[in-house]
Structures are given as structure tokens and as C-alpha cells.
N, C-alpha and C positions, 0 to 999 in steps of 0.2 A: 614561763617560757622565755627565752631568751631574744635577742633580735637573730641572730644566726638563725634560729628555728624559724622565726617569724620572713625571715627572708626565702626558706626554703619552701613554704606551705606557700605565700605568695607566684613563686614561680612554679609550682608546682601546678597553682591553679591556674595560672596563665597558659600554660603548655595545655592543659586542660583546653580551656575555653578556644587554643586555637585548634586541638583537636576534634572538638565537635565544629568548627563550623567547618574545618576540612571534609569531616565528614557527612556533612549537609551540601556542601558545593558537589562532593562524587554521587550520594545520593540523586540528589538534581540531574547531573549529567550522563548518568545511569539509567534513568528514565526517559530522560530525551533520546538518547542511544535507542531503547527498547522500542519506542516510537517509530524511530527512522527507522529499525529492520521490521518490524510488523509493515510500516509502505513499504518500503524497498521489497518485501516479500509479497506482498498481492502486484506489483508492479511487474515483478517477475513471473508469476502464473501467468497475469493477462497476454503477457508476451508468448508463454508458450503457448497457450489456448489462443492464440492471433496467429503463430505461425504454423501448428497444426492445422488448424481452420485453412488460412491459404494453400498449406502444401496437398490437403485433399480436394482442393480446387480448383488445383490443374498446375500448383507450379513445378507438379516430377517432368513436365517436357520440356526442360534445359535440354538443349543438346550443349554438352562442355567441349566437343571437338568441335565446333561452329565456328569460324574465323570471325574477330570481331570487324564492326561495316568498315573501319579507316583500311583495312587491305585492299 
């Protein structure tokens, strides 16, 4: 093999090696991602299941034509 060759299989493997750790840093933060919508989605039920619960509790007796008390 010549050094030409030897120079190309070198960066070849270099482009490699930063390949996989790119693709170890996305892996990574692809799971953290997965993490925060799994909370962020029970976060999100407890809110509906809290404002269901209040609204059969009595908060339909808004009156919205009510003046607010500063008039």
C-alpha cells in the first residue's frame, strides 16, 4: 500500500470514530427526550383528572356576565 492509501483508510477511520460517538451523544439525548414526554405526559393527565374533578365540584357556577368587584 502506498501512503496515499494509508492516508485515506486513516481518515476514513477517523470520520468513523466521530461518527459513532455522534451517534452515542443522539442516542443519549433521545432517551432523555423519551424521559421528559413520558413526565410531561402523566403531568398532563393529573391536570385533566384535577380539573375534571373541580369542574364536577361546582366550578359550572361562573356567572361570566358578573361585573368584576373594582366597578
Amino acid at each position: 500500500m502506498t501512503s496515499v492509501d494509508d492516508e485515506k483508510i486513516i481518515d476514513i477511520e477517523t470520520k468513523l470514530a466521530h461518527q459513532e460517538h455522534l451517534l452515542s451523544a443522539l442516542d443519549d439525548a433521545l432517551s432523555n427526550q423519551q424521559v421528559q414526554i413520558g413526565k410531561l405526559e402523566h403531568l398532563c393527565q393529573s391536570l385533566v383528572e384535577r380539573i375534571r374533578a373541580l369542574s364536577e365540584a361546582g366550578g359550572e357556577d361562573t356567572n361570566d356576565d358578573e361585573r368584576p368587584p373594582h366597578y
